[in-house]
MARTILO-826769 format. One record per atom (N, C-alpha, C): atom name; x, z, y. Coordinates in steps of 0.001 Angstrom, whole numbers, plus 500000, padded with zeros to 6 digits. Layout:
N
<node><at>CA</at><xx>X</xx><zz>Z</zz><yy>Y</yy></node>
...
// end
This chain:
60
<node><at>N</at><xx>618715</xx><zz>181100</zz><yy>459439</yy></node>
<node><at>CA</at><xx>618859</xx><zz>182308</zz><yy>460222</yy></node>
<node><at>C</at><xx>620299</xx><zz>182435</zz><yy>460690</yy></node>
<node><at>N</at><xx>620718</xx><zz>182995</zz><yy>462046</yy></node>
<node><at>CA</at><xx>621804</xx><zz>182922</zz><yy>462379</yy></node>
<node><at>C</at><xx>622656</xx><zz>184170</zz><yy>461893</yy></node>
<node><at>N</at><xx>623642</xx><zz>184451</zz><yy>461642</yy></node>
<node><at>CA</at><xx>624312</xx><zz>185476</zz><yy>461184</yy></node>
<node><at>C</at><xx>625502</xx><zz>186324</zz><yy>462351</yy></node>
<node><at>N</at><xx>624728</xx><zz>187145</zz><yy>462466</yy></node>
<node><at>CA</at><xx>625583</xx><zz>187854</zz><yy>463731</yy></node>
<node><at>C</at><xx>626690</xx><zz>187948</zz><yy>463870</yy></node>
<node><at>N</at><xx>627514</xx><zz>187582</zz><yy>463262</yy></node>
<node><at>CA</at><xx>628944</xx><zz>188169</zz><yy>462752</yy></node>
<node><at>C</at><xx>630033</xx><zz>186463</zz><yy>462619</yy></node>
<node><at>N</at><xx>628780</xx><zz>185543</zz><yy>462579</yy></node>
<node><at>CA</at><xx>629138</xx><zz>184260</zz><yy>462881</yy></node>
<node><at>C</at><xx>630263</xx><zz>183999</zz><yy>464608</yy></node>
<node><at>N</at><xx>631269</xx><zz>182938</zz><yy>464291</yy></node>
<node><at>CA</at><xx>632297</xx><zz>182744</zz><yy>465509</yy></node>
<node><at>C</at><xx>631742</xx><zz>181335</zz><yy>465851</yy></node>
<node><at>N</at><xx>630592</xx><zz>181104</zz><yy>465616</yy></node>
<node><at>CA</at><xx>629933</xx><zz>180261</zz><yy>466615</yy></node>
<node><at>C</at><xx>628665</xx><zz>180697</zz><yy>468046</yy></node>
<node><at>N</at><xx>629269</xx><zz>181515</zz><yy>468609</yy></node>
<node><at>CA</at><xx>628264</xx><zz>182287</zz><yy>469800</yy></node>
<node><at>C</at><xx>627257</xx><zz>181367</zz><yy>470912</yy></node>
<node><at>N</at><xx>628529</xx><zz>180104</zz><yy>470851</yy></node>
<node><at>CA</at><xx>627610</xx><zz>179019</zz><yy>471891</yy></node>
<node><at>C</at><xx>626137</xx><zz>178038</zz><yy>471486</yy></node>
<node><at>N</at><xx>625400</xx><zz>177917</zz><yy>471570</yy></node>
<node><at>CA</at><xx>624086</xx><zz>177829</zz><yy>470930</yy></node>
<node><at>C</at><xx>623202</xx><zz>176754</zz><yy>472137</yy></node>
<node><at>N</at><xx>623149</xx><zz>175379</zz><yy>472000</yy></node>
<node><at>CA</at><xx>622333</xx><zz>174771</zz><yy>472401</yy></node>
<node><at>C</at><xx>620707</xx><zz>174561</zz><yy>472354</yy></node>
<node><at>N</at><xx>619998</xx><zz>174879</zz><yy>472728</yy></node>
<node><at>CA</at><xx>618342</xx><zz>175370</zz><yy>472683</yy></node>
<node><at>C</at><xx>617881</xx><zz>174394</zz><yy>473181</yy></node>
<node><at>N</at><xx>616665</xx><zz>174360</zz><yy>472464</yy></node>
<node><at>CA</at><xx>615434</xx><zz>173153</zz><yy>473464</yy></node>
<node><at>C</at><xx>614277</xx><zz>174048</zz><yy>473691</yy></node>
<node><at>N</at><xx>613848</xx><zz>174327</zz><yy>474905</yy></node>
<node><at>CA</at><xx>612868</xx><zz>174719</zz><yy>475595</yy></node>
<node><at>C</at><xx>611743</xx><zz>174469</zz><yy>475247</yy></node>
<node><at>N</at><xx>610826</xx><zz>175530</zz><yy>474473</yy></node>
<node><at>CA</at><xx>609894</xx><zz>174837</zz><yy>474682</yy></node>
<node><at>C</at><xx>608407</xx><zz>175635</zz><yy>475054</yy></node>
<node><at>N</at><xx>608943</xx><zz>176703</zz><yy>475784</yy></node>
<node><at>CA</at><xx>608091</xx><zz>177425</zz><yy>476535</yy></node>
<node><at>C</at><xx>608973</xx><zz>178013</zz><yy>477450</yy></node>
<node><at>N</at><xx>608563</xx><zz>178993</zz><yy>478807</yy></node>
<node><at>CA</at><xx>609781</xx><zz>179735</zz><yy>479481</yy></node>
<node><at>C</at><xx>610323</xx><zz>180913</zz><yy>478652</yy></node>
<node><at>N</at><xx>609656</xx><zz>181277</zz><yy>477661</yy></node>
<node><at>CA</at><xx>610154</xx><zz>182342</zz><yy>477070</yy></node>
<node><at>C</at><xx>610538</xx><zz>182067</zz><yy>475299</yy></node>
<node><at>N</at><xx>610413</xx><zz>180995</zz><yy>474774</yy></node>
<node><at>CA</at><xx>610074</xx><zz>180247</zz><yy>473427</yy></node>
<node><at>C</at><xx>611264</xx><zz>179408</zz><yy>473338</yy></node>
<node><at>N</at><xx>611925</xx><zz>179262</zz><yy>472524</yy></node>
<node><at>CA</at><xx>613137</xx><zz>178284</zz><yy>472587</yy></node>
<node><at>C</at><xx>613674</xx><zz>178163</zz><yy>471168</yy></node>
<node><at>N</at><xx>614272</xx><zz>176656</zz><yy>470439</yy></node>
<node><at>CA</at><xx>614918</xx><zz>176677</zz><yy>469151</yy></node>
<node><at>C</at><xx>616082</xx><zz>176123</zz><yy>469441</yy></node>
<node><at>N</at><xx>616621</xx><zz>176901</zz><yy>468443</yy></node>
<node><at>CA</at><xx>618287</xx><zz>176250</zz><yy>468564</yy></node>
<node><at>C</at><xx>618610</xx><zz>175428</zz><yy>467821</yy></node>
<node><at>N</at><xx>619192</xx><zz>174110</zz><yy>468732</yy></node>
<node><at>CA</at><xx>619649</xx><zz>172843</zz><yy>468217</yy></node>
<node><at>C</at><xx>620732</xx><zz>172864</zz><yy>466696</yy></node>
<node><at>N</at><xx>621790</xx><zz>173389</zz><yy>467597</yy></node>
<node><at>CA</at><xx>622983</xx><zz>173453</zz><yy>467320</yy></node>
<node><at>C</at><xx>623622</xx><zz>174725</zz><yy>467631</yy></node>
<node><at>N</at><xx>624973</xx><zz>175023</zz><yy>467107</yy></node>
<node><at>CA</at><xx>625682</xx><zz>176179</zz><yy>467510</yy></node>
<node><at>C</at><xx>627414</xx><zz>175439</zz><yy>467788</yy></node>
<node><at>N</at><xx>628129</xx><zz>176135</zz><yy>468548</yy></node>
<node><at>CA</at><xx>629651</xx><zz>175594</zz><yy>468510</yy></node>
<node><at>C</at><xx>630237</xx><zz>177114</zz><yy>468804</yy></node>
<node><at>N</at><xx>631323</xx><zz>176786</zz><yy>468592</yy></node>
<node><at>CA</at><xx>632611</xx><zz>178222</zz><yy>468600</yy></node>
<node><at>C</at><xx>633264</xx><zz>177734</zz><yy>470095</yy></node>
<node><at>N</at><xx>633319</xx><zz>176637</zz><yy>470702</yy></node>
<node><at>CA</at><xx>633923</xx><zz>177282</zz><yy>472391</yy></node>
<node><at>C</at><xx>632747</xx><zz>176550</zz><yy>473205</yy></node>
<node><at>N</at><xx>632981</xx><zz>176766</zz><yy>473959</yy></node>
<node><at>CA</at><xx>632072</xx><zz>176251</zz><yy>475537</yy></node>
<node><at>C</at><xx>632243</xx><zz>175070</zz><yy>475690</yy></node>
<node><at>N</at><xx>633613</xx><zz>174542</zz><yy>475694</yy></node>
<node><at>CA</at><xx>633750</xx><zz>172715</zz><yy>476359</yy></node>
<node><at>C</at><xx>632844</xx><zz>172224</zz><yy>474768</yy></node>
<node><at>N</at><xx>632873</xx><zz>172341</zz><yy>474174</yy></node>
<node><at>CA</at><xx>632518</xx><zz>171833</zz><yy>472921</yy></node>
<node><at>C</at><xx>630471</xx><zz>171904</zz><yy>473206</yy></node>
<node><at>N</at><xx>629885</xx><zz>172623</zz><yy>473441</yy></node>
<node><at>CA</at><xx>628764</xx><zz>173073</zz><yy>473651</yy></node>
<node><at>C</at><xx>628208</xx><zz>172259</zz><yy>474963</yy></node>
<node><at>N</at><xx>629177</xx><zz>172505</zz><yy>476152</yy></node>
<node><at>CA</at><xx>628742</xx><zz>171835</zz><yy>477429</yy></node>
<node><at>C</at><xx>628490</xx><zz>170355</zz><yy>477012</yy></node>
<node><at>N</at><xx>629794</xx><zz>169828</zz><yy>476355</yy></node>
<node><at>CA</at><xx>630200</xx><zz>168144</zz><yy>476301</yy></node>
<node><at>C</at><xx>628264</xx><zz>167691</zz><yy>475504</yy></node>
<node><at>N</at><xx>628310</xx><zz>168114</zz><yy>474278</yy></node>
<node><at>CA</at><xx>627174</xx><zz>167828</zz><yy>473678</yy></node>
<node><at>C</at><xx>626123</xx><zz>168695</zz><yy>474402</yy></node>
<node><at>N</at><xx>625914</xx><zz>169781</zz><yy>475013</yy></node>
<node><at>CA</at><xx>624835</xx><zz>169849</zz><yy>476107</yy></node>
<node><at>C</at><xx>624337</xx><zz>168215</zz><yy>476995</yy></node>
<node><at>N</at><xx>625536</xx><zz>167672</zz><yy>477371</yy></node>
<node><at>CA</at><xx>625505</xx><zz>166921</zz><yy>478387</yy></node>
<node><at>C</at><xx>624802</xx><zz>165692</zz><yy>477361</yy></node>
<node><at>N</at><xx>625422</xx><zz>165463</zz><yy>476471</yy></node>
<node><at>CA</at><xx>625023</xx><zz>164284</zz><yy>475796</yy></node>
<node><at>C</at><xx>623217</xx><zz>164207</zz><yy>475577</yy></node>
<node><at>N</at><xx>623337</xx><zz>165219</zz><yy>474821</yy></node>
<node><at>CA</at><xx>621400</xx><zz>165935</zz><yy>474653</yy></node>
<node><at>C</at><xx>620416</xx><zz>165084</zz><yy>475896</yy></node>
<node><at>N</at><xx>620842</xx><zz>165796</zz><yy>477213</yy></node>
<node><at>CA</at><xx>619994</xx><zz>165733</zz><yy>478349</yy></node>
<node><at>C</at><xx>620201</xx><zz>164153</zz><yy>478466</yy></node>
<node><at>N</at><xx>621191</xx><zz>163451</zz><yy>478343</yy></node>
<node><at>CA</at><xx>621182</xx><zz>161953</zz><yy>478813</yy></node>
<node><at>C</at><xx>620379</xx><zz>161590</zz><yy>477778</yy></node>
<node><at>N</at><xx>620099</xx><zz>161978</zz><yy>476686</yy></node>
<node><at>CA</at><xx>619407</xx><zz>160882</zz><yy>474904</yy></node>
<node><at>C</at><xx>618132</xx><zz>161038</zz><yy>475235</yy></node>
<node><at>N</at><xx>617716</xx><zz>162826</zz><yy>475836</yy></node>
<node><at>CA</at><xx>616058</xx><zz>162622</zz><yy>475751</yy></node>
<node><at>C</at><xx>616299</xx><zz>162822</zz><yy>477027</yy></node>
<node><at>N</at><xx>615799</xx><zz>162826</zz><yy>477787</yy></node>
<node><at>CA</at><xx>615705</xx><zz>162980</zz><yy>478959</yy></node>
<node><at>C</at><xx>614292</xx><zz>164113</zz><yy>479347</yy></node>
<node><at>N</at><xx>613249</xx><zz>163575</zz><yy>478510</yy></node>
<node><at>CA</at><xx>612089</xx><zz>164414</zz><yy>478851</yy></node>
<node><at>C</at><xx>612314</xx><zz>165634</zz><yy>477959</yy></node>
<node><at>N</at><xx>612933</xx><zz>166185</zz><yy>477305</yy></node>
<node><at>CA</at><xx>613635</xx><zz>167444</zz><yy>476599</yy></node>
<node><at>C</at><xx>614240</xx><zz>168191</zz><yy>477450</yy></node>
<node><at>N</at><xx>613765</xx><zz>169436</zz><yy>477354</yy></node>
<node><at>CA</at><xx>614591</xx><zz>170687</zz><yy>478471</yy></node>
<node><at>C</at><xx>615475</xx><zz>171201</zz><yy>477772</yy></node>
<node><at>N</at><xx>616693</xx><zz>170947</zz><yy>477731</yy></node>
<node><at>CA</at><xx>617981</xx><zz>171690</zz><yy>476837</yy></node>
<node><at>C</at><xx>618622</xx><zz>172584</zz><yy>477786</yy></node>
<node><at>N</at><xx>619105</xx><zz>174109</zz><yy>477171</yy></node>
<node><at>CA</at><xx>619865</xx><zz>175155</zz><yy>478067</yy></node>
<node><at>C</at><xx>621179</xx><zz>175224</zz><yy>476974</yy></node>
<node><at>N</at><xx>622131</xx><zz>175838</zz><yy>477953</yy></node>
<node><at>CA</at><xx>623003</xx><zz>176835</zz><yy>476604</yy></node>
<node><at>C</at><xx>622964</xx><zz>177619</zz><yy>476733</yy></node>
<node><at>N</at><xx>622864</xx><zz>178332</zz><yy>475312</yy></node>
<node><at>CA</at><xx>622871</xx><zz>180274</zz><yy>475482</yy></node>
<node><at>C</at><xx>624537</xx><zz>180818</zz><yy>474929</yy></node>
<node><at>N</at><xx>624339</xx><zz>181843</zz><yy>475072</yy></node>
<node><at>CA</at><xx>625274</xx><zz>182858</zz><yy>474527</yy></node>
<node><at>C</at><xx>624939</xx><zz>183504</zz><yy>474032</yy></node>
<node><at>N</at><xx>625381</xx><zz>184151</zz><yy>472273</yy></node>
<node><at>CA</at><xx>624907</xx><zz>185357</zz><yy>471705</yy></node>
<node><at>C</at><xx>626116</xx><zz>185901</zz><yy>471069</yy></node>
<node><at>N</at><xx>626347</xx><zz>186546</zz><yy>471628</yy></node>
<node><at>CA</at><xx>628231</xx><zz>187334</zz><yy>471749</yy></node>
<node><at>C</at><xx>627944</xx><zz>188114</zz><yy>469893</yy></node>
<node><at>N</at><xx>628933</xx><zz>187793</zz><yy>468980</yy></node>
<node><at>CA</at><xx>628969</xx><zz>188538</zz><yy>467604</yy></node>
<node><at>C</at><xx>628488</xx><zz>189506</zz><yy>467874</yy></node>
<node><at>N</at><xx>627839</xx><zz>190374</zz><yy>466996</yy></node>
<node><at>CA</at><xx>627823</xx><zz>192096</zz><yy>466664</yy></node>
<node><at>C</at><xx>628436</xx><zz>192470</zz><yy>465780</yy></node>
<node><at>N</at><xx>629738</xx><zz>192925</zz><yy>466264</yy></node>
<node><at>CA</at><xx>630547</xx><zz>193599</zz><yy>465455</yy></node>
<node><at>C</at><xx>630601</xx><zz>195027</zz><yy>465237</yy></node>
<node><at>N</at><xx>629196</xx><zz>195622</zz><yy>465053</yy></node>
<node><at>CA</at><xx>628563</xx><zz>196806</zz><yy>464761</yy></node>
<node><at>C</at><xx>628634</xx><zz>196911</zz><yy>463116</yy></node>
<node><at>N</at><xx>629163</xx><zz>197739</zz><yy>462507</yy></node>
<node><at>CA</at><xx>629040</xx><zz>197786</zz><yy>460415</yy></node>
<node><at>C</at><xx>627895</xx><zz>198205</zz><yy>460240</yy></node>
// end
């Protein structure tokens, strides 16, 4: 389970409905997320990978 409060927000997903999705991986910046985004889509190719964003909740 992901922990909201976690400083990893960037979150690589595999598609697997339009509304259904699991997360691969997580990273703390963007170039880090894109680079291995990119890698993902070249390994499977028939795999639909996105990146998301899920900004902390820093709500107590």
């Amino acid at each position: 389970m992901y922990d909201q409060n976690s400083n990893e927000p960037w979150a690589i997903v595999r598609l697997i409905s339009p509304m259904q999705w699991v997360v691969v991986t997580r990273y703390r910046s963007r170039v880090d997320a894109e680079r291995n985004l990119k890698f993902c889509r070249q390994q499977i190719a028939e795999i639909k990978f996105e990146l998301v964003f899920e900004p902390p909740n820093n709500q107590s």
